[in-house]
N, CA, C and O of each residue as an XYZ file, in Angstrom:
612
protein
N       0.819     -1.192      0.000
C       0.000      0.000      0.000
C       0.865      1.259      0.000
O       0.591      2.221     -0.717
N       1.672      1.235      0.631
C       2.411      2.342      1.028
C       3.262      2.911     -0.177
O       3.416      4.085     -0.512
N       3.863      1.543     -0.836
C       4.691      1.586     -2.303
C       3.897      2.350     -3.289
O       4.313      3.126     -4.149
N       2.547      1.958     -2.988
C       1.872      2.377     -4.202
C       1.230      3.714     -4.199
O       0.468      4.052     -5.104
N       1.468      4.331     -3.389
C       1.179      5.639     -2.342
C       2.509      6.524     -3.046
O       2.562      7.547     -3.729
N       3.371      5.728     -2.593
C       4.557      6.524     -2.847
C       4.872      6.765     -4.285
O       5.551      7.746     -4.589
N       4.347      5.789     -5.360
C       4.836      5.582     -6.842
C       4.041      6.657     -7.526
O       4.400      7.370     -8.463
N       2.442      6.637     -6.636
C       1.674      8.009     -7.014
C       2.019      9.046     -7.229
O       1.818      9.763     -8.209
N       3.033      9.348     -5.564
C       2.948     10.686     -5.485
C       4.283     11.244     -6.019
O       4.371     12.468     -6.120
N       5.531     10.324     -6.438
C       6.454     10.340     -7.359
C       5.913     10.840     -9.072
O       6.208     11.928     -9.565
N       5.266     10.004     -9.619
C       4.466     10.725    -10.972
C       4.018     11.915    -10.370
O       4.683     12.877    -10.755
N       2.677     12.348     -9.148
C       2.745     13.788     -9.822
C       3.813     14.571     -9.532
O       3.625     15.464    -10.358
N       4.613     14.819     -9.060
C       5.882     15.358     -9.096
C       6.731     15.606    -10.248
O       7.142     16.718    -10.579
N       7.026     14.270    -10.971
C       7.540     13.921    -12.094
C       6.273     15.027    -12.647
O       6.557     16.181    -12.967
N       5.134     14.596    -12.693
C       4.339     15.603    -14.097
C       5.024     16.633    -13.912
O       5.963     17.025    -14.606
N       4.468     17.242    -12.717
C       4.043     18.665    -12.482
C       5.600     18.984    -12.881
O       5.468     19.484    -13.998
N       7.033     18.973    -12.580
C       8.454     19.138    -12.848
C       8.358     19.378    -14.346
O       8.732     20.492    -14.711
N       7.813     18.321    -15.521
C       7.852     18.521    -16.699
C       7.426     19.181    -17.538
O       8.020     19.532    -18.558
N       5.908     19.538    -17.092
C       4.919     20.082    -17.484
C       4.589     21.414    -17.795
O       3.733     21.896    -18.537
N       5.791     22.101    -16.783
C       6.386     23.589    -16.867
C       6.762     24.054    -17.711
O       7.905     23.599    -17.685
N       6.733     24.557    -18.393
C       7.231     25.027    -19.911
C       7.438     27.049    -19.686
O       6.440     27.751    -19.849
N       8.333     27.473    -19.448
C       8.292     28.852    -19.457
C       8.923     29.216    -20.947
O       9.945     28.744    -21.444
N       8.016     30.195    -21.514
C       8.403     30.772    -22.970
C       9.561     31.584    -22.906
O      10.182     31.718    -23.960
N      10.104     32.319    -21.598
C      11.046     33.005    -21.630
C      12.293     32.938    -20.639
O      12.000     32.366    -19.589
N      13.193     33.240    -20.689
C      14.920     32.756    -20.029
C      14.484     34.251    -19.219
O      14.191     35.377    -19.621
N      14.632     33.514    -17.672
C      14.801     34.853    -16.681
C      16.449     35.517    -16.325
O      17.286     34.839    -15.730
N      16.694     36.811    -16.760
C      18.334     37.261    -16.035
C      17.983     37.927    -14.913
O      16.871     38.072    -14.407
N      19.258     38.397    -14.511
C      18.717     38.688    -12.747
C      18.834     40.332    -13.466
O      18.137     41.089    -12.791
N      19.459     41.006    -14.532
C      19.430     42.555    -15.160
C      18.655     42.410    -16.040
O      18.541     41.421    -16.765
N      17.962     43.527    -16.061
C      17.591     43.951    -17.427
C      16.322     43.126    -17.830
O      15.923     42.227    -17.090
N      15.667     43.445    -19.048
C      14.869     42.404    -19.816
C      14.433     41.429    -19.823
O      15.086     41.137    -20.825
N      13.709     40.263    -19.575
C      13.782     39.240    -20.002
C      13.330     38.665    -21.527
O      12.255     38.753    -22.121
N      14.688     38.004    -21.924
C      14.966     37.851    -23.776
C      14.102     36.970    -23.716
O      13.918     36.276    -22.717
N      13.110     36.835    -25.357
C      12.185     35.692    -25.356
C      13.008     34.946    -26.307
O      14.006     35.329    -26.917
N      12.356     33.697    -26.330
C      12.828     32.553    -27.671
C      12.355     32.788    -28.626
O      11.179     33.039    -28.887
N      13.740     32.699    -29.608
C      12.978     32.915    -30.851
C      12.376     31.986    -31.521
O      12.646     30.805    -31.302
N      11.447     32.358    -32.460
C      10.744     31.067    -32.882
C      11.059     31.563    -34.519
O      11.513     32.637    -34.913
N      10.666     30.444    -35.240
C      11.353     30.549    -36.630
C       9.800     30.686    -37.687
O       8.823     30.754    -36.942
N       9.545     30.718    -38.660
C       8.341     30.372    -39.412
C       7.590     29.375    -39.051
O       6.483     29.401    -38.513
N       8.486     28.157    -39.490
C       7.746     26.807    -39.522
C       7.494     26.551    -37.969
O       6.875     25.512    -37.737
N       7.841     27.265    -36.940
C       7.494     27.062    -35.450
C       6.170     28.020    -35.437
O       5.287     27.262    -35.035
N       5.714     29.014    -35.620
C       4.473     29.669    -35.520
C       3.281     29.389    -37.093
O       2.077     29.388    -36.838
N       3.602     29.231    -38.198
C       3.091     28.830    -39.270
C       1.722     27.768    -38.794
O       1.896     26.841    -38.002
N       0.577     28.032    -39.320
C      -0.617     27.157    -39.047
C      -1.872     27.604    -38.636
O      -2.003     28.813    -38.446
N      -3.173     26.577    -38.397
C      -3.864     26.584    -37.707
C      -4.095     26.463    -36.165
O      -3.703     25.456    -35.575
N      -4.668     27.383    -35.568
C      -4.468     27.190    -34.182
C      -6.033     26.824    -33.091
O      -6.728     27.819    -32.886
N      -6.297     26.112    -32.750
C      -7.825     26.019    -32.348
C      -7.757     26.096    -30.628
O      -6.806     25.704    -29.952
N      -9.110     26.750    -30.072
C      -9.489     25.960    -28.821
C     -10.884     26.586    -28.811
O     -11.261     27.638    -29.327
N     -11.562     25.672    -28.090
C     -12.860     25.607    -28.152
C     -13.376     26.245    -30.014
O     -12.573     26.165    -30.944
N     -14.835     26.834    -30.190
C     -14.812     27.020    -31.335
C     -14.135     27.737    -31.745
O     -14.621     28.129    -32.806
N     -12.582     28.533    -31.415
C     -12.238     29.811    -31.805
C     -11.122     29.165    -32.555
O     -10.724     28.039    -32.258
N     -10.656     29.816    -33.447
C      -9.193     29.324    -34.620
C      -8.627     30.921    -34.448
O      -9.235     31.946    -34.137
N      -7.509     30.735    -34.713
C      -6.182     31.747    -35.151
C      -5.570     30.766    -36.448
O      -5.251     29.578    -36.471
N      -5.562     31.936    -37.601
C      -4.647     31.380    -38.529
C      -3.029     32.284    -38.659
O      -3.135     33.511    -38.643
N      -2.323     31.995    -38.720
C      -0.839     32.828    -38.483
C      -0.123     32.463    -39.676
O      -0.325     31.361    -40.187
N       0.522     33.109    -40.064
C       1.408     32.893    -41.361
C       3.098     34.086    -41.017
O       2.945     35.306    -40.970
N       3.933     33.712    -40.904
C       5.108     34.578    -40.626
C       4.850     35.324    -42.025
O       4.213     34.830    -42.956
N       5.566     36.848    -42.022
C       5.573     37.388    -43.476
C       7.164     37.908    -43.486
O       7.630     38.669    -44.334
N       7.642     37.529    -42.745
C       9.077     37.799    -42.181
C       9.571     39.523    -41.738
O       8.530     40.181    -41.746
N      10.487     40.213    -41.458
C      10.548     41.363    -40.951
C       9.678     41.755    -39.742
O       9.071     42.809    -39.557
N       9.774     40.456    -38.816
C       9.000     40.679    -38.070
C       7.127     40.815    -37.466
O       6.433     41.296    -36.570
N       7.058     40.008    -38.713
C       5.394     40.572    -38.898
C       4.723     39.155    -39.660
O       5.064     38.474    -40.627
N       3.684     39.112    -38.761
C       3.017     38.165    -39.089
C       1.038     38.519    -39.541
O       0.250     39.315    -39.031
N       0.856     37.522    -40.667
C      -0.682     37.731    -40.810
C      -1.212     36.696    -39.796
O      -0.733     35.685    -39.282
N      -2.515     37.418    -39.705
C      -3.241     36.617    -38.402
C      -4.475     36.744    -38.593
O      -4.948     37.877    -38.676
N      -5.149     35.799    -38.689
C      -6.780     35.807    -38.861
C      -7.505     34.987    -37.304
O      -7.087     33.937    -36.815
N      -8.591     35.779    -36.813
C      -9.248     35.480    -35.599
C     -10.292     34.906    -36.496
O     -10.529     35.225    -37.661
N     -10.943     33.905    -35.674
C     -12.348     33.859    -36.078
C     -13.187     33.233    -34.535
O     -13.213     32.042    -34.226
N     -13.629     34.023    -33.969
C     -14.304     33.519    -33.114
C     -15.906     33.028    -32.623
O     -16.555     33.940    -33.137
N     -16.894     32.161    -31.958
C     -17.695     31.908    -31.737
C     -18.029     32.140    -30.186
O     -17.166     32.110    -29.309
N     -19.272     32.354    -29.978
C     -20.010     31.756    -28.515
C     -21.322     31.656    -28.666
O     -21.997     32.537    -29.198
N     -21.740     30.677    -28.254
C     -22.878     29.908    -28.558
C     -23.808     30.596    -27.530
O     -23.378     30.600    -26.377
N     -25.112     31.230    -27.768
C     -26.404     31.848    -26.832
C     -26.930     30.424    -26.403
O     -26.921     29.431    -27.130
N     -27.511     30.501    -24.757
C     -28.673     29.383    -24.847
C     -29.421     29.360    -26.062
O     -29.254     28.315    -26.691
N     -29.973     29.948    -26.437
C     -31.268     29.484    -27.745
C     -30.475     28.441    -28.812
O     -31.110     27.625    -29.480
N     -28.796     28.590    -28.897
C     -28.333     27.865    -29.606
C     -27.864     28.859    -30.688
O     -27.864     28.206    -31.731
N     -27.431     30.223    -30.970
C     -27.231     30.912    -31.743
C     -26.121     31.728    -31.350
O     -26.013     32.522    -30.415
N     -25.170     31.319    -32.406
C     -23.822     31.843    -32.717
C     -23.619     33.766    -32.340
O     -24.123     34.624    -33.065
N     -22.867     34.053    -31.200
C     -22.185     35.271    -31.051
C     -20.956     35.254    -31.866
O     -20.235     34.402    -31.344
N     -20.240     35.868    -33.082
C     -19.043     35.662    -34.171
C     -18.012     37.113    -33.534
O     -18.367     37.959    -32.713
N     -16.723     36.998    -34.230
C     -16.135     38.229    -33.419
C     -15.062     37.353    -34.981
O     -15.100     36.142    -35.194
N     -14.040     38.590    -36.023
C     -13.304     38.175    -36.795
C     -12.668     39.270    -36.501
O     -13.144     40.323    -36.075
N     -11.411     38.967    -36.772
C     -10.578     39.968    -37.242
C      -9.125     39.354    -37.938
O      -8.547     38.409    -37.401
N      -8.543     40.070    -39.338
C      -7.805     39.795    -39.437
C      -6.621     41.422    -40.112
O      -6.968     42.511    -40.571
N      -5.485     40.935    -39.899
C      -4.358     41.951    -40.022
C      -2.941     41.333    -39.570
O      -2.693     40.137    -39.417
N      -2.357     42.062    -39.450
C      -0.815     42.245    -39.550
C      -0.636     42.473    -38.099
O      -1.102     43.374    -37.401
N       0.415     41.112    -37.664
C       0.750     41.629    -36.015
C       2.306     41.832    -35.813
O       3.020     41.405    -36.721
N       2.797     42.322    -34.932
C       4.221     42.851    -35.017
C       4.742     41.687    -33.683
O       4.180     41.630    -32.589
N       5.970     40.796    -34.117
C       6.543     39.230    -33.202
C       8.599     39.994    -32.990
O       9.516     40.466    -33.662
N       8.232     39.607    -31.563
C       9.665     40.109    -31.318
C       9.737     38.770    -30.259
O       8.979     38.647    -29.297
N      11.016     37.596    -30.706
C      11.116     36.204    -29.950
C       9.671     36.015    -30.220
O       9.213     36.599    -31.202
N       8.977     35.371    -29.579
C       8.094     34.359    -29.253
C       6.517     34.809    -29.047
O       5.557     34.044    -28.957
N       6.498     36.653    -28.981
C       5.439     36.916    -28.294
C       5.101     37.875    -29.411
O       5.926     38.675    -29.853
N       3.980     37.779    -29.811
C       3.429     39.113    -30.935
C       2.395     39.900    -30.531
O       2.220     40.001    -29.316
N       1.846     40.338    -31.093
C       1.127     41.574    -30.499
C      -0.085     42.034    -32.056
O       0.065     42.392    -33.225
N      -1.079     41.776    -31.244
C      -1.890     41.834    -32.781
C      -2.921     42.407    -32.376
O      -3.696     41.837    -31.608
N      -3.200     44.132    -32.996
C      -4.164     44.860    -32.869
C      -4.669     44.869    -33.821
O      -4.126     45.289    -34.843
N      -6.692     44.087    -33.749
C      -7.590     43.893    -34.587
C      -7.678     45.372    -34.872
O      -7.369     46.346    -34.186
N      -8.369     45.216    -36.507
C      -8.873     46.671    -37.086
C      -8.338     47.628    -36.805
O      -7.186     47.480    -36.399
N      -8.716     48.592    -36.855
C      -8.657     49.858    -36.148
C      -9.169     50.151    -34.963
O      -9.482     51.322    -34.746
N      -9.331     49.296    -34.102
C      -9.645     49.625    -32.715
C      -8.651     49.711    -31.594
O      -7.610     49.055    -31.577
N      -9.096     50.723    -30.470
C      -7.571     51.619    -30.016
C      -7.667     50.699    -28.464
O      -6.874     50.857    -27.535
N      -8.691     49.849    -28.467
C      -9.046     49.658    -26.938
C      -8.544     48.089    -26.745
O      -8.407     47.474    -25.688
N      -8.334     47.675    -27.987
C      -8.013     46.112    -28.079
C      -6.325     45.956    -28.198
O      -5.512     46.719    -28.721
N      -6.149     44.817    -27.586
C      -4.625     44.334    -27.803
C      -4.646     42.664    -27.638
O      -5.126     42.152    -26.627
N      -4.000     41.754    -28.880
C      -4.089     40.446    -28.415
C      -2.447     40.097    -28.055
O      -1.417     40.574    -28.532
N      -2.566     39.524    -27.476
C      -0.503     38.891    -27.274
C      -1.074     37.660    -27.206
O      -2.071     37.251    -26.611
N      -0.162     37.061    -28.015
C       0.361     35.779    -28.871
C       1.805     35.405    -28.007
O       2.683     36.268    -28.004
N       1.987     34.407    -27.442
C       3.134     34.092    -26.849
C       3.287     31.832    -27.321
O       2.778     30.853    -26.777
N       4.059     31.958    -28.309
C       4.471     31.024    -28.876
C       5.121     29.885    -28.140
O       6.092     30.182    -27.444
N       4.693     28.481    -28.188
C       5.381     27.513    -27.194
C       5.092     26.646    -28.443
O       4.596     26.744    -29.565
N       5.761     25.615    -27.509
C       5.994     23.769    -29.103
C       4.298     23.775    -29.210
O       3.407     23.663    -28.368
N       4.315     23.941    -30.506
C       2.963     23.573    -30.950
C       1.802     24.215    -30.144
O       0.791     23.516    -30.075
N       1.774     25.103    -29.685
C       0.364     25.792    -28.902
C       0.971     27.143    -28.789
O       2.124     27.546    -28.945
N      -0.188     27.746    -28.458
C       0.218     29.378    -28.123
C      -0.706     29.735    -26.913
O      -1.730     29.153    -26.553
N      -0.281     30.503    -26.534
C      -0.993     31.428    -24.903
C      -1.818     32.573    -25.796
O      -1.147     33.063    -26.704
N      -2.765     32.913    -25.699
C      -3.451     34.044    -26.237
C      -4.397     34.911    -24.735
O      -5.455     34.531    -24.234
N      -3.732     35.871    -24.421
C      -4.246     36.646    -23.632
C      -5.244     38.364    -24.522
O      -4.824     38.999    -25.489
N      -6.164     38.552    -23.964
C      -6.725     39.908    -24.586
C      -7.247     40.350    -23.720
O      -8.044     39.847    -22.928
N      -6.572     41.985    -23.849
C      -6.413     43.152    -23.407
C      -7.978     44.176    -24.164
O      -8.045     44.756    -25.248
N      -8.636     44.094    -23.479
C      -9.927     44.973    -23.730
C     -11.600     44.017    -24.010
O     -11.674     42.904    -24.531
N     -12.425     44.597    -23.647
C     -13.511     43.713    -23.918
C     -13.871     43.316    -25.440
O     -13.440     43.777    -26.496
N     -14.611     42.514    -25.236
C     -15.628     42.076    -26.624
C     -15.733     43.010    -27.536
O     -15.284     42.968    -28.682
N     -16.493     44.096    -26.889
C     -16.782     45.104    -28.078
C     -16.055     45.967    -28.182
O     -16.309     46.777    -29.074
N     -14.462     46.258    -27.076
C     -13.462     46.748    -28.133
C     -12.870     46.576    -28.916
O     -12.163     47.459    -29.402
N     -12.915     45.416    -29.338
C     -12.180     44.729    -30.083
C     -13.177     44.081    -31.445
O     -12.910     43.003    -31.976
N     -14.248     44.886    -31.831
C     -15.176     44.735    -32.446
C     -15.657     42.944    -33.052
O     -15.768     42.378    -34.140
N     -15.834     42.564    -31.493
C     -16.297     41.146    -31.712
C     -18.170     40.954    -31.190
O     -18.946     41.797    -30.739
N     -18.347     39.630    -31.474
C     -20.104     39.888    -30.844
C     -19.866     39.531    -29.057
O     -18.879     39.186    -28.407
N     -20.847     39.724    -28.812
C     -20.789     39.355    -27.197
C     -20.875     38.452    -27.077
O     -21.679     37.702    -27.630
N     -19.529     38.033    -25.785
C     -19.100     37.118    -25.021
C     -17.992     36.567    -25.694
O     -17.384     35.669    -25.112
N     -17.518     37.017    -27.079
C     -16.779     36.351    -27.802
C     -15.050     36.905    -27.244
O     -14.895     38.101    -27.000
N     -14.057     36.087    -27.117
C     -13.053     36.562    -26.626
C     -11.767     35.493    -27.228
O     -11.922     34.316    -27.554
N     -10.790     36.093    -27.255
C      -9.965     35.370    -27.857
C      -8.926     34.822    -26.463
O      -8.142     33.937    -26.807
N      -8.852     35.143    -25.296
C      -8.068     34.480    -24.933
C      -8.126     33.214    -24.426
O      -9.251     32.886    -24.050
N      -7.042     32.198    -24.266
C      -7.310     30.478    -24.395
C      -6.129     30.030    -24.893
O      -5.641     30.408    -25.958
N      -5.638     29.202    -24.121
C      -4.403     28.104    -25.155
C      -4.967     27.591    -26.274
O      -6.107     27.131    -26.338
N      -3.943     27.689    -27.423
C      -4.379     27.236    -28.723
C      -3.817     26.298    -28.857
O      -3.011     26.219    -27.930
N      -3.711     25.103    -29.784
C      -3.396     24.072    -29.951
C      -2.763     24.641    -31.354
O      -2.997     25.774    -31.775
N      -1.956     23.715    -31.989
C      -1.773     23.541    -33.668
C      -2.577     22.428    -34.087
O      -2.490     21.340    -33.516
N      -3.484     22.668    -35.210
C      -4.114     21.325    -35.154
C      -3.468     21.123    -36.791
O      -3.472     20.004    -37.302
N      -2.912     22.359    -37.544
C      -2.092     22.136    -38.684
C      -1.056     22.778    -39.094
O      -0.807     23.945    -38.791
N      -0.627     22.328    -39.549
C       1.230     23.539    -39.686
C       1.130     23.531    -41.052
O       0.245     22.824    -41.535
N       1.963     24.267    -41.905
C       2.440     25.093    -42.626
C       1.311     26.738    -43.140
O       0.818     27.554    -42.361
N       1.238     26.722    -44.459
C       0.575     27.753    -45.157
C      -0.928     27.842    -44.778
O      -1.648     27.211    -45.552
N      -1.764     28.679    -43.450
C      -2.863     27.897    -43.471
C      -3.607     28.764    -44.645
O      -2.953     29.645    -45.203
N      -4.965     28.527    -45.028
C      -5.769     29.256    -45.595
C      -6.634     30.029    -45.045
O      -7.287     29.590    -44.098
N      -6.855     31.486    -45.561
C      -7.554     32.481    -45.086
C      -8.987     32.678    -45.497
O      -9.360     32.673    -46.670
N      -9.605     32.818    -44.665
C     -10.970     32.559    -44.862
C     -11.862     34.371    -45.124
O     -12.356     35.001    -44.189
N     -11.847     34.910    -46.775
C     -12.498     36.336    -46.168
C     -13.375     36.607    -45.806
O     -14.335     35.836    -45.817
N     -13.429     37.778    -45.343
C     -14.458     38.528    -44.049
C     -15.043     39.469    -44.674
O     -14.363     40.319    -45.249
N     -16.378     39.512    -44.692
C     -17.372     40.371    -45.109
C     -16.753     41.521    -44.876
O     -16.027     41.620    -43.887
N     -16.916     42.454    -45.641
C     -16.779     43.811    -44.935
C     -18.224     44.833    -44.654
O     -18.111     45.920    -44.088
C-alpha cells in the first residue's frame, strides 16, 4: 500500500516538474529575452474551443493573423467576433491589434505547438459579438501555409 502511495505521489511530481514550460529565459538585469521562434514554429492553424487563429510569418518581423471567433447563446445561436491583419513578433510573443480599434490588444506568446493568447480589452473593443473573446491556449491542429478565410466587410 504504502509503495503504491509513494509511486503516485512520485508521478505527480515527475508531471508537475515537466509540465512547466516557461516561454522566456529569466536574467537577474535587465529584460527578459524571449525565444525565438522561426516560421515553420508559428506557421498554421491554431484552435481551442470554437475559436481558430490562422498565423502565417511574413518575415521582418510581422506576421498575418486571422481570428475567427464563436459563442454559442442558450437558444443555440452563434455570437461571431473576426478579425484579421498584420501583427508585429519580437522572440516568441506578438502583439496583434484587430482593425482599427484603439481599446483592443491580443498577445500571442508562442510555445511547441500551442500558443498562450491573452486579450487586453472587452468584446466590443475589439469589435467582436458578445461574449466572444480570444483568450485560451491554442493548440496547432495544422502547420504550414494555413488558408484564409475572407471577411465580409
Amino acid at each position: 500500500m504504502t509503495r503504491a502511495v509513494s509511486l503516485v505521489l512520485y508521478l505527480v511530481a515527475l508531471g508537475l516538474s515537466t509540465s512547466a514550460q516557461e516561454p522566456l529565459v529569466s536574467t537577474k538585469s535587465g529584460p527578459r529575452p524571449h525565444r525565438v521562434v522561426t516560421a515553420g514554429q508559428v506557421n498554421g492553424l491554431y484552435r481551442y474551443g470554437r475559436n481558430d487563429f490562422r498565423i502565417l510569418a511574413l518575415g521582418h518581423h510581422k506576421l498575418k493573423v486571422q481570428f475567427n471567433g464563436e459563442w454559442m447563446t442558450r437558444g443555440g445561436y452563434p455570437n461571431i467576433g473576426e478579425a484579421i491583419g498584420e501583427a508585429d513578433i519580437e522572440g516568441n510573443v506578438a502583439t496583434f491589434i484587430p482593425g482599427d480599434t484603439t481599446k483592443c490588444k491580443i498577445i500571442m506568446t508562442f510555445l511547441t505547438n500551442r500558443m498562450e493568447v491573452t486579450q487586453e480589452g472587452y468584446d466590443a473593443d475589439c469589435g467582436f459579438g458578445h461574449n466572444v473573446m480570444a483568450t485560451g491556449t491554442y493548440r496547432r491542429v495544422k502547420r504550414g501555409k494555413p488558408k484564409f478565410i475572407p471577411i465580409p466587410q
